[in-house]
N, C-alpha and C positions, 0 to 999 in steps of 0.2 A: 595481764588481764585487768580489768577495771569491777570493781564493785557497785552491782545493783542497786545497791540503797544510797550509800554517798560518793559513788563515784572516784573513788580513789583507787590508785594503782595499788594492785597485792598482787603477792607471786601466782604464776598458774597453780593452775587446779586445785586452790585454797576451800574448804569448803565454806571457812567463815573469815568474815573479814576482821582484820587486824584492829582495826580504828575502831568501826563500829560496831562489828558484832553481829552483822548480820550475815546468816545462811545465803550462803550464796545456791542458783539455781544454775544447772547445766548449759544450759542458753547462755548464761552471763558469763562463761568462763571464758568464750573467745570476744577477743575483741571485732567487735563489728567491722565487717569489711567496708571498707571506705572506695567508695565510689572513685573514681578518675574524675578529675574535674575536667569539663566541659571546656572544650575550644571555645573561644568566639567564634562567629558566622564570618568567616572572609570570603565576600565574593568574588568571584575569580574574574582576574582581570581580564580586559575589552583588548580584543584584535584592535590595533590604530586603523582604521577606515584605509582601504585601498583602492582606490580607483582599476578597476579593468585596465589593464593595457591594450590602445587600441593599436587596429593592425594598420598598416599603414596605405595610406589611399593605393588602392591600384587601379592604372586608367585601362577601362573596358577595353581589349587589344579590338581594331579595326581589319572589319573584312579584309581581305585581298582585294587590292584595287588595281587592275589594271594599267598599264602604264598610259600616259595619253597621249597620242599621237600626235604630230606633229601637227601646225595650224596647217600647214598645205595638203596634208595626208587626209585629214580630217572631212567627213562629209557632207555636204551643201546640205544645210538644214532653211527650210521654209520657215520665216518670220509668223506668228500668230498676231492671225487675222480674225478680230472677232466679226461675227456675221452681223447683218443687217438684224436691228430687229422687227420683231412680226407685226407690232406695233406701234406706231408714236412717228415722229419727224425722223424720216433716214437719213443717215451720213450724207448722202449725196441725193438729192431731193426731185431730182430728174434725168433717171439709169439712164443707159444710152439707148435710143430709142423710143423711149418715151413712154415703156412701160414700168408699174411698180406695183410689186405685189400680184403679176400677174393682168392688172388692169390697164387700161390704155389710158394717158393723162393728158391728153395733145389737146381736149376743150379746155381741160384746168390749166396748163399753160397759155393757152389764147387768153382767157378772162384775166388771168394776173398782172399778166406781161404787157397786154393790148387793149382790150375788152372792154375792163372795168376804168383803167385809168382815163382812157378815152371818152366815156362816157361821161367819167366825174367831172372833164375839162369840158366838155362839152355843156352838160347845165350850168357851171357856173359861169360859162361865158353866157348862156341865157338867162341866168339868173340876173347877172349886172344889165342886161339888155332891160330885162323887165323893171327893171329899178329907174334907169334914165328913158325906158319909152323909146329905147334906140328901134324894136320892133314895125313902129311905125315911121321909119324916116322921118324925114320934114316935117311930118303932118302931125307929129306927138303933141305939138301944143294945141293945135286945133282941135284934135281927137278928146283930148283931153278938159279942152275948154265945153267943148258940146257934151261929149257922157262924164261927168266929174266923177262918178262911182270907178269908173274904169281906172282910173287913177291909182286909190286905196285898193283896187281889187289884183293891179300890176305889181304893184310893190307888197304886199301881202304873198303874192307868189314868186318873184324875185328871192324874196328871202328864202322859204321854203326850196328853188332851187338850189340857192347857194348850199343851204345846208343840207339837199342833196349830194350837192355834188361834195363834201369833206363826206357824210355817210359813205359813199361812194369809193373815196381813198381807203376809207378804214376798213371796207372789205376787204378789199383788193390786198391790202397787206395781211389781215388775218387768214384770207388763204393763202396767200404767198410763204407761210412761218405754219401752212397746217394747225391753225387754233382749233380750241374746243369750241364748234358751234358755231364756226364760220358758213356754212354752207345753209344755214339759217338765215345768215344778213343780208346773203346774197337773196337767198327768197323774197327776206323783207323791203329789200330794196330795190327790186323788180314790180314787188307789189304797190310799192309806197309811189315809183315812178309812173307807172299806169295808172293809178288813180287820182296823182295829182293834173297829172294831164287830160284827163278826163275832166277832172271837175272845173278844171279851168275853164276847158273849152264849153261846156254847160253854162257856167254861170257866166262868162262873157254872152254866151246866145240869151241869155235871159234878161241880162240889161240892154242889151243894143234893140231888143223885140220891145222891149219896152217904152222904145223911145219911136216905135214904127221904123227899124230900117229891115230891109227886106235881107234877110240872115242868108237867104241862097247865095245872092249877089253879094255882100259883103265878104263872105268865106272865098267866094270863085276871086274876089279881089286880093286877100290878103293868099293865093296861090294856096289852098286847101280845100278839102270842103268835108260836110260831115259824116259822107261815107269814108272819108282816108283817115278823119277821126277814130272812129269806130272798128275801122280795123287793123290800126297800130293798138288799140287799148286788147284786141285776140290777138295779133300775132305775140304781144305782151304776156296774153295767158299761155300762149304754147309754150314759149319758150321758159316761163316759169314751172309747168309741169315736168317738162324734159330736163331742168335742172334739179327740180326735186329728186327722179326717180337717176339722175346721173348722180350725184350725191349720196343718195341714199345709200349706194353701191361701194362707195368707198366713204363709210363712215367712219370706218375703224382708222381711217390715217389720219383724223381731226383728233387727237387725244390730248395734244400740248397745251 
């Protein structure tokens, strides 16, 4: 045991200490229990990082397939056919028979085919007429010497033919291809021909009256007169009406 006061070794159960002489107390006679000394903190060691094992691809097994027959065994299968559509330029632009969509197309092919281009060749060969006075044979320099207006007033409508008659092609082909608003130009170029013809024949009566010639007899000379005037500028308006309401009818096929 150890002594309370200075701490030196004296035998057990001493009541005083040898050294120094002091009274020892019953508490002091055992030596203090001495704790365990403490571990250090070892933290415990890390699993090394292991990847999953993956399973290995398996390819999705495939239905039951049938075996496939032979190419001769094998059944006549029909090629797809897409259908006409409901709208727009068809495949084939004039069925057999000459219906499409249910409509009959037998005026629209007249006008494309016949019609229009005929008529375009036709002003522009009067257009060139009107340019050289070929209208009056022989007599275009005399005609022309006596009314001089007549002159500027021929060739002013000369050109105005010609450039009918190219108007004239440019239909004719926008219907022929089903354009947007072809059935328009044809209106306007029905209208545009009627009243250039019109006003021709007006204002030539106005300058030839002007000069005193008698306009009956002049017209019965140049093989017309002005009732055959008059009712080429209606039979003009008919058949611009009948092309409207024939059109109108098949608008939905001008979408291109």
């Amino acid at each position: 045991m150890y002594c309370g006061n200075c701490n030196a070794q004296i035998p057990d159960n001493s009541p005083f200490c040898p050294y120094c002489g002091a009274q020892q107390a019953q508490q002091s006679y055992q030596q203090p229990a001495q704790q365990p000394a403490q571990q250090p903190y070892q933290q415990p060691a890390q699993q090394p990082y292991q990847q999953p094992a993956q399973q290995p691809y398996q390819q999705p097994q495939q239905p039951y397939q049938q075996p496939q027959q032979p190419y001769a065994q094998q059944p006549y299968q029909q090629p797809y056919q897409q259908p006409y559509p409901q709208y727009g330029y068809p495949q084939q632009p004039y069925p057999q028979g000459g219906i499409q969509n249910g409509l009959p197309m037998k005026w629209h092919k007249f006008l494309v085919y016949f019609g229009l281009w005929v008529g375009a060749v036709v002003n522009f060969i009067g257009g060139i007429m009107a340019l050289t006075g070929a209208q009056y044979g022989d007599r275009a320099d005399l005609v022309y010497r006596i009314f001089s207006e007549l002159k500027t007033i021929d060739i002013i409508y000369g050109i105005l033919l010609i450039g009918l008659a190219i108007f004239g092609f440019y239909t004719a082909y926008q219907l022929l291809n089903f354009k947007r608003g072809a059935p328009k130009l044809l209106t306007i170029l029905y209208i545009a021909a009627a009243a250039l013809s019109l006003l021709y024949t007006v204002i030539t009566i106005i300058v030839l009256s002007s000069y005193g010639v008698d306009i009956g007899e002049y017209l019965a000379d140049a093989g017309s007169g002005l009732t055959s005037a008059f009712a080429s500028v209606a039979v003009s308006v008919v058949i611009i009406l009948a092309n409207i309401t024939y059109y109108k009818k098949r608008a939905h096929l001008f979408v291109n």
